[in-house]
N, C-alpha and C positions, 0 to 999 in steps of 0.2 A: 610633184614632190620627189625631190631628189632619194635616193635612200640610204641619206645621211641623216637627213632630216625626218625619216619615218622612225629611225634608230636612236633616234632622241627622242620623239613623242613617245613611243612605246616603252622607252626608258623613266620617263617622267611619268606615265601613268604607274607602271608599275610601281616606282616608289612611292609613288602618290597611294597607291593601295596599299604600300606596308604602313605609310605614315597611318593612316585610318586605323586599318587592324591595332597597329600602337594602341592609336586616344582608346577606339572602342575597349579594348582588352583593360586598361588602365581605369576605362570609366567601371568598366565592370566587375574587378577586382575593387577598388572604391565604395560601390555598390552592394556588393557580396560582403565588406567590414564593416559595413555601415548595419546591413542586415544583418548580421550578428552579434555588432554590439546592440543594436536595439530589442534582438531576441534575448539575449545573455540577462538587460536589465528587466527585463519583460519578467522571464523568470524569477527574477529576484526579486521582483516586485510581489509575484504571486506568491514566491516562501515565506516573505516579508509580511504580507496580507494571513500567509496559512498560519504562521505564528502566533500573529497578533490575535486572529482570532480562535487560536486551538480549544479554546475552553467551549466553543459550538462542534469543531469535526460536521463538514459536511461531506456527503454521497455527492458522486456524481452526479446523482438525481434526487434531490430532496434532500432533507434536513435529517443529521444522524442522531438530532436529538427528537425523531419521530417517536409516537411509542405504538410497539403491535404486539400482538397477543400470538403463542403460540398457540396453535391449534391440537385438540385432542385424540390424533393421530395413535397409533400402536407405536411408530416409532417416537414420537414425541415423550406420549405417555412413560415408556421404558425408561427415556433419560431422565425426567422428571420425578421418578420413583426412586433413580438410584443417586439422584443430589436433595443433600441436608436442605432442609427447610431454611430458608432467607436469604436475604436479598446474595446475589452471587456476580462476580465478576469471572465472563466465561470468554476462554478466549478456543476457537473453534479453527480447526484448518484438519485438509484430507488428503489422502495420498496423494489427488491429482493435482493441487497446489506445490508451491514452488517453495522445495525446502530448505533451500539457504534462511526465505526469508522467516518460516516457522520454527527454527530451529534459533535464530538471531531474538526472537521474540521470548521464548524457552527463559535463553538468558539473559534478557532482560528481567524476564517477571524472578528468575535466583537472586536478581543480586537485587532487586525489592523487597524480598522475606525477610527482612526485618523488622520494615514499615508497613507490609501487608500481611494480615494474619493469611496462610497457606487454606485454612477452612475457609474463605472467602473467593476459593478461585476454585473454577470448575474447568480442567484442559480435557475439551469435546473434541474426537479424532473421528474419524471415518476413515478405517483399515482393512483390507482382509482378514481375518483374523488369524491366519496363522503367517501372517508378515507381520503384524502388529504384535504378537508376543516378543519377538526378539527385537523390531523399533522401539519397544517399551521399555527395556532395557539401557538400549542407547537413550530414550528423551530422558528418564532418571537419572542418567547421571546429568544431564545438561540441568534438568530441574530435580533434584533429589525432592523438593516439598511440594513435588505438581501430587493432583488429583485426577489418574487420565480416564477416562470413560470415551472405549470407542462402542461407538453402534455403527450399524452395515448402513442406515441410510436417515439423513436427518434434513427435510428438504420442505421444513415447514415455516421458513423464513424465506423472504424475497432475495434477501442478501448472499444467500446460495448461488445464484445465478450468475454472481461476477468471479465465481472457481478462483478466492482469493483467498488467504487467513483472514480473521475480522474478532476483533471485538466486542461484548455486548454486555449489557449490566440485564441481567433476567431475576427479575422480583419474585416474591414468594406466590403472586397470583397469576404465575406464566406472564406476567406483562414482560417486554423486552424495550429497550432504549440505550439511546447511548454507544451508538456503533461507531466502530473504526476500523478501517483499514488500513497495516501501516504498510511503508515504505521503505524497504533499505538504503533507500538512497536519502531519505529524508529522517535519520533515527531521533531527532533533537522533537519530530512531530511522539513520535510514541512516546518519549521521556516523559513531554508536557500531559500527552494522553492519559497517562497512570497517575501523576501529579493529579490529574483531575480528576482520577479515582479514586485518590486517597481522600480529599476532597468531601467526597460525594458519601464516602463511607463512614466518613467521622459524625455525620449527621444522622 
């Protein structure tokens, strides 16, 4: 083999391997938009789904319309003595949670005091308490008609465990139900959430 002709096989393979790297990279970019349109509708499908069915709100694990009792703890007992008697819509979050999204919720429940009576809401904090006198301050003005009661440790609910803000309708016999965790990325879920409170309170 001459090496003219070696300078051409090594030519033709090498292009022969650009050609490939081409298709591959192409199939694989193909691949990769095809992967995200079908995640993209995926998603949609499950907001789609969280929607339709928001009037249930389920936990990651189990049904949020479970119901459990709070337990008669010292720290339970304490908040329990210091909220009015009946049924209460309480919405709970603590320093170590993520306050964009407690604070987004605040003003949510302001711009509902007109269709929610304010004696109906009970905002449970877990603060230090000499950082929580002057955050109390700031959550008034975002909710001027909240009700805040922080206690140092309230950790008689399972729903503690996911370090989120949440929701919970707590009856006059310590029974709890009716939990939510909302979502900033998803606000249209909280809106239906309280709609479903209003709901649940007119009866």
């Amino acid at each position: 083999m001459n090496k003219t002709s070696l300078i051409y096989l090594l030519s033709s393979f090498v292009l022969g391997l650009i050609a490939l790297s081409m298709v591959l990279f192409q199939r694989q970019s193909i691949l990769a938009q095809e992967g995200l349109k079908k995640t993209n509708e995926i998603e949609k499908l499950l907001f789609e789904n969280q929607k339709l069915h928001s009037n249930l709100f389920y936990l990651p694990q189990g049904s949020l319309q479970k119901m459990n009792k709070i337990s008669p703890t010292p720290s339970s007992t304490s908040v329990m003595t210091s909220i009015q008697p009946g049924r209460k819509l309480v919405f709970r979050f603590a320093s170590t949670h993520c306050n964009l999204c407690y604070e987004e919720e605040l003003r949510r429940l302001n711009l509902q005091s007109e269709s929610m009576q304010p004696k109906d809401i009970v905002i449970l904090t877990s603060f230090p308490e000499q950082h929580f006198r002057g955050l109390k301050n700031k959550f008034e003005k975002i909710y001027p008609h909240g009700r805040f009661l922080n206690t140092r440790d309230f950790v008689d609910l399972n729903e503690e465990n996911y370090h989120e803000p949440y929701y919970f309708i707590l009856e006059a016999d310590s029974l709890t139900h009716s939990f939510f965790f909302p979502d900033k990325a998803l606000p249209d879920l909280s809106r239906d959430y309280l709609n479903y409170i209003k709901r649940v309170f007119k009866h």
